[in-house]
N, C-alpha and C positions, 0 to 999 in steps of 0.2 A: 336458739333465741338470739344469740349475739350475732349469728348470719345474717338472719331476717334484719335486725337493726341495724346493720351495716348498709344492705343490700336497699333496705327501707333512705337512710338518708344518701345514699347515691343516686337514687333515684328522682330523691326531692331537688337534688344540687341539679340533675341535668334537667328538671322541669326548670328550672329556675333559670340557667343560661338558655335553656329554649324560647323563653319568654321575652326574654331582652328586647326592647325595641331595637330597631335595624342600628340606629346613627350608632348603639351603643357598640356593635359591633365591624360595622363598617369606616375605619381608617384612613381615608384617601388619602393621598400626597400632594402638596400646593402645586401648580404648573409653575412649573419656573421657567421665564420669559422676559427679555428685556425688552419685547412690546409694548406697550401699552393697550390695555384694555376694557370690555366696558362689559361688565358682568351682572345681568338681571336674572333673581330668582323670584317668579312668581308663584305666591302661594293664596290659592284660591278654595275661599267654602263652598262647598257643593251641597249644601244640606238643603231639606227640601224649600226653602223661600227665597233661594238663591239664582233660579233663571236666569233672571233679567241681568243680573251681572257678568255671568256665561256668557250671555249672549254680545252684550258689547264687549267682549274681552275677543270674541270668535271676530267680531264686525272691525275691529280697531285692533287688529294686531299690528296691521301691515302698516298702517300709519303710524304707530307708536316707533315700528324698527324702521320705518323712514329718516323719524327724527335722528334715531341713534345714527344713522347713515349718513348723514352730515358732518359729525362731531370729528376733530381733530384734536392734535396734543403736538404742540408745536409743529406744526404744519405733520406729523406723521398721523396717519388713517389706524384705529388701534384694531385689536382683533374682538369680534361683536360675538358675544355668549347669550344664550337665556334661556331656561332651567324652566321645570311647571312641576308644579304640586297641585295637592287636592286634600284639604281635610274637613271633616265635620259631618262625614257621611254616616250612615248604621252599617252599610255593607261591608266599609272597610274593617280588616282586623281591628278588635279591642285594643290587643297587645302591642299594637303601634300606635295606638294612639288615635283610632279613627283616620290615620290620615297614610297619604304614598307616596314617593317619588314619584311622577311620570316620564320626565324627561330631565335630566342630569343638564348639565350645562353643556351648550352645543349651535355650531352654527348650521346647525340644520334642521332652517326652521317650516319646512317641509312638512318635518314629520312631526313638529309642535303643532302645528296648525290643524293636522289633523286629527292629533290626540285632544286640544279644545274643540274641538267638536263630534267628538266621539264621549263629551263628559256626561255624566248624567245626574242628576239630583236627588236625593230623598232623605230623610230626619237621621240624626246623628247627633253626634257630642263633639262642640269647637274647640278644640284645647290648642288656643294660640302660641301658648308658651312650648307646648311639643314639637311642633311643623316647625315653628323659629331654630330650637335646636338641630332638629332635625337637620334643618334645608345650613342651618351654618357649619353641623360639624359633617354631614354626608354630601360635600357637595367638592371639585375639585378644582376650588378659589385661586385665583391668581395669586404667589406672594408677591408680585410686583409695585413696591409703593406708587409707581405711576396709574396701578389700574385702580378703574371708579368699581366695586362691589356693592350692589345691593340688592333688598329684601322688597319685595312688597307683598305686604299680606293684607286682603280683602276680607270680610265678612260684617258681621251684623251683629253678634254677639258677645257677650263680656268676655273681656281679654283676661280673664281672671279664673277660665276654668281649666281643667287638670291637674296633673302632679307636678309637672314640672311650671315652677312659676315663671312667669313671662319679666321679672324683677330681676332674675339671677338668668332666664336667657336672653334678652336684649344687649345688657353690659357684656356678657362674653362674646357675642355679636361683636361690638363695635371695638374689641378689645381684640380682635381679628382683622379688623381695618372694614368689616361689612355693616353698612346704615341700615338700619331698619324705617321702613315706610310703612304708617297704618293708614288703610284705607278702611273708614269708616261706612257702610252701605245704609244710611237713614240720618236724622236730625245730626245734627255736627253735637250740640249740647251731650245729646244722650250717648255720642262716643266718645264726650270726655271723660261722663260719669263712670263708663263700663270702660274704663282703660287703658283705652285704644291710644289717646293724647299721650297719656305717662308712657305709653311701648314705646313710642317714635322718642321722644324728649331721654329716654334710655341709653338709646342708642343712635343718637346725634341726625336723627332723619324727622320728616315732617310728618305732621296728621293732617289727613282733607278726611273731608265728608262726603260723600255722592247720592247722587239719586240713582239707583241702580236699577229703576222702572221702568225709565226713561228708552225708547229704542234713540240711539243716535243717529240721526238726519244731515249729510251732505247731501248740502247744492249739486245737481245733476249737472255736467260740463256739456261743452259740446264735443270733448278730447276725451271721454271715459271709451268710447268704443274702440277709437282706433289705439286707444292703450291697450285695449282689452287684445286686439287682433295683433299686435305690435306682443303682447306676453305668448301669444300662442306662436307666434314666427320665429322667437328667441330661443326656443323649445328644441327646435331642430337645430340649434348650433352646438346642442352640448352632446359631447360621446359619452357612454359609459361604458368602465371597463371591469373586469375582478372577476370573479362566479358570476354563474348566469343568475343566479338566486341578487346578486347584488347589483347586477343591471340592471335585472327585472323592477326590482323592489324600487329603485332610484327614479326611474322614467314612471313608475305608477306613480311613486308621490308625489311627484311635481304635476302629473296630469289631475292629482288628486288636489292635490291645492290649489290649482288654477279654478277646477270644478268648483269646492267649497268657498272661494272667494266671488264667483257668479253667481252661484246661491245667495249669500248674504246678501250683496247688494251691487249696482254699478261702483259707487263708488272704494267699496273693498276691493273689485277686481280691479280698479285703475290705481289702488292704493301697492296692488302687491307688482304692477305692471313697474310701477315707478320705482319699486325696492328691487326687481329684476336688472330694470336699466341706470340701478345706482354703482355697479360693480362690485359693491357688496355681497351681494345673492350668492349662495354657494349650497350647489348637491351632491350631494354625498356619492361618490365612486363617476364624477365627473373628470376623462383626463383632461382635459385642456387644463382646469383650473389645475390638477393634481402636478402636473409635468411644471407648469410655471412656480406655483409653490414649493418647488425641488421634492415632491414628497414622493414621486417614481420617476423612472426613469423610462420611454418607452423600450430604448433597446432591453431591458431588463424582464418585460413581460411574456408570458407565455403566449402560446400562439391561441389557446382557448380563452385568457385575460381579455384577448382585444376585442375594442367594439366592432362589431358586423359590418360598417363600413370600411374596416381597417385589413382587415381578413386576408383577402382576394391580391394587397397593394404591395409590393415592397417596400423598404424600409424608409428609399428615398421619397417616394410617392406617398406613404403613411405622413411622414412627415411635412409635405407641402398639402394633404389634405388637412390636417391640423392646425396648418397656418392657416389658408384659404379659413377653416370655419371660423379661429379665434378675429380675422375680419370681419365675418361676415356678425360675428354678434359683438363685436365695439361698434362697428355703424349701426346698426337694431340700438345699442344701447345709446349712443348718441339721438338717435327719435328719438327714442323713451324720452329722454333729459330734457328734449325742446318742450315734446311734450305736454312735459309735466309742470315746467315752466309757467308753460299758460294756462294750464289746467288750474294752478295754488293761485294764479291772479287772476282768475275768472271767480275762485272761490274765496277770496278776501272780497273780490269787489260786491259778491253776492250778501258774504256776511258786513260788509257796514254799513246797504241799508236793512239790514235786522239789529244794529244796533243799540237800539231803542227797546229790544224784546230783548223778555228774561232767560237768562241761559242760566239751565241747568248745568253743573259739574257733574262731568261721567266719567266711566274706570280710567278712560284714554286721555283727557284732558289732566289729573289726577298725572297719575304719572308722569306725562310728559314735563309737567308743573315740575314736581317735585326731582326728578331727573335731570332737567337742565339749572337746579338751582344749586345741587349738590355737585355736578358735573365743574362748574367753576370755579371748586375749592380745589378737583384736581387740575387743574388748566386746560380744561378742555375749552375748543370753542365750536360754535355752530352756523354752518355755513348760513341757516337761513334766520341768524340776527347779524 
């Protein structure tokens, strides 16, 4: 009998660390970097009345990390992160909380782009106060007092359900140097009732409201196509190197986001054209960008690492095609920029005479709002004020 009861609460103890939610078990270490940086965790409801927010999150991504692409900290360009979650579904595990990481914090936003639109929707349980832990303690935060951290969490529902109260995770939030943003999806009043105002006021970030039914609507240019043709041209300036599995994977996703950016709409595709030709844009297992950011070395690769074009070339020849290409995509990237130029003042001039018409606030507007207002307590500034 004394076995059986031994062997009975051993058993209870490992169901019990089995059950842990992930953050509780997962420890990252801050990046330590005397950069300066700019770190977005998006945490988005996916439960089922939640589309319409999906969708302009898919439609305005690119334009939201244009803005970030501007931003400076005394005259240095900082290094651009942003994270995606997902809670409030039924499919996901109980045991975490209804909700998952999908993408960790990462400039490759590639393969974010296509993880929002790979999301899917249906009824679930929203426990804002969990995803907020979550995404604050499993995520790997800059410690650098110069970088801007934050949260933004979307949904529709009282910020007041689960176990973990959104009261005691907000202040640990911002007690990490990370601001919490609530994005409220309906009437502004009813997301002060359910919450959502006391989560941001928590943790030193703002609350907006949005209509998140809304599809959002850019003015069509006369510059969306030749951006659009100008993203697929810059396409061929980048190598990849590594396993084939990691070249392979790199040249899909980018063909893959160029696709789902044409999907959505002209202007997402001229939106990510302009984030390509910002020199920000960065793919993962690309050498040009890898060799300049000192993170390899080509003498150092194996003869199977190298891109296909590289192969065939000697060492000295490898390396004056590597030059040749990183010209050939600074002038692409310089279009891009004229551009895109004319493209923003075709599209101001569009919008002031709609002046006079009611604009809705949508996910990207939201953001951007709250983003650049937070952004100037770390001194950042923005090229396009």
């Amino acid at each position: 009998m004394r076995k059986l009861f031994h062997f009975t609460v051993l058993a209870l103890v490992s169901l019990g660390l089995m059950n842990q939610p992930t953050q509780a078990k997962e420890k990252p270490q801050p990046t330590k970097t005397t950069q300066p940086s700019v770190e977005l965790a998006i945490l988005l409801d996916t439960s089922g009345s939640m589309q319409g927010l999906i969708n302009q999150a898919r439609s305005q991504l690119w334009k939201i990390v244009n803005e970030l692409a501007t931003a400076k900290q005394n005259g240095q360009v900082p290094v651009m992160k942003v994270a995606l979650y997902e809670y409030g579904k039924s499919s996901l595990p109980a045991s975490e909380g209804y909700m998952r990481q999908i993408m960790p914090l990462t400039e490759n936003l590639d393969q974010l782009s296509e993880e929002l639109f790979a999301l899917k929707t249906n009824g679930g349980e929203e426990y804002c106060g969990h995803v907020i832990q979550a995404a604050t303690n499993g995520l790997k935060w800059s410690d650098s007092d110069k970088s801007l951290k934050l949260i933004f969490i979307a949904g529709n529902e009282p910020f007041t359900q689960g176990k973990v109260d959104f009261k005691v995770a907000c202040p640990a939030a911002i007690k990490k140097g990370i601001t919490i943003n609530t994005i409220f999806c309906g009437p502004e009043q009813t997301g002060i009732q359910t919450g959502w105002k006391e989560g941001a006021l928590l943790a030193d970030g703002s609350f907006l409201s949005i209509n998140h039914g809304v599809q959002v609507v850019t003015p069509k240019t006369p510059y969306d196509r030749k951006l659009s043709e100008l993203s697929r041209s810059i396409n061929k300036t980048y190598l990849f190197y590594g396993s084939q599995k990691a070249k392979n994977e790199s040249s899909a996703s980018q063909l893959s986001a160029d696709g789902l950016a044409g999907q959505s709409s002209p202007a997402s595709s001229a939106d990510r054209a302009a984030f390509k030709g910002s020199g920000r844009y960065r793919v993962k297992a690309d050498l040009i960008d890898a060799i300049a950011g000192k993170k390899v070395k080509l003498q150092e690769l194996k003869q199977e690492e190298l891109p296909a074009e590289l192969k065939k070339l000697t060492k000295k020849e490898q390396t004056a095609y590597i030059e040749k290409k990183q010209k050939e995509r600074k002038a692409i990237q310089l279009q891009i920029q004229e551009l895109t130029k004319k493209r923003n003042k075709f599209i101001a001039d569009e919008m002031k005479k709609q002046q006079n018409q009611k604009k809705e606030t949508t996910f990207d507007t939201a953001v951007i709002k709250a983003l650049k207002s937070q952004a100037v307590k770390k001194n950042f500034q923005f090229q396009s004020e």
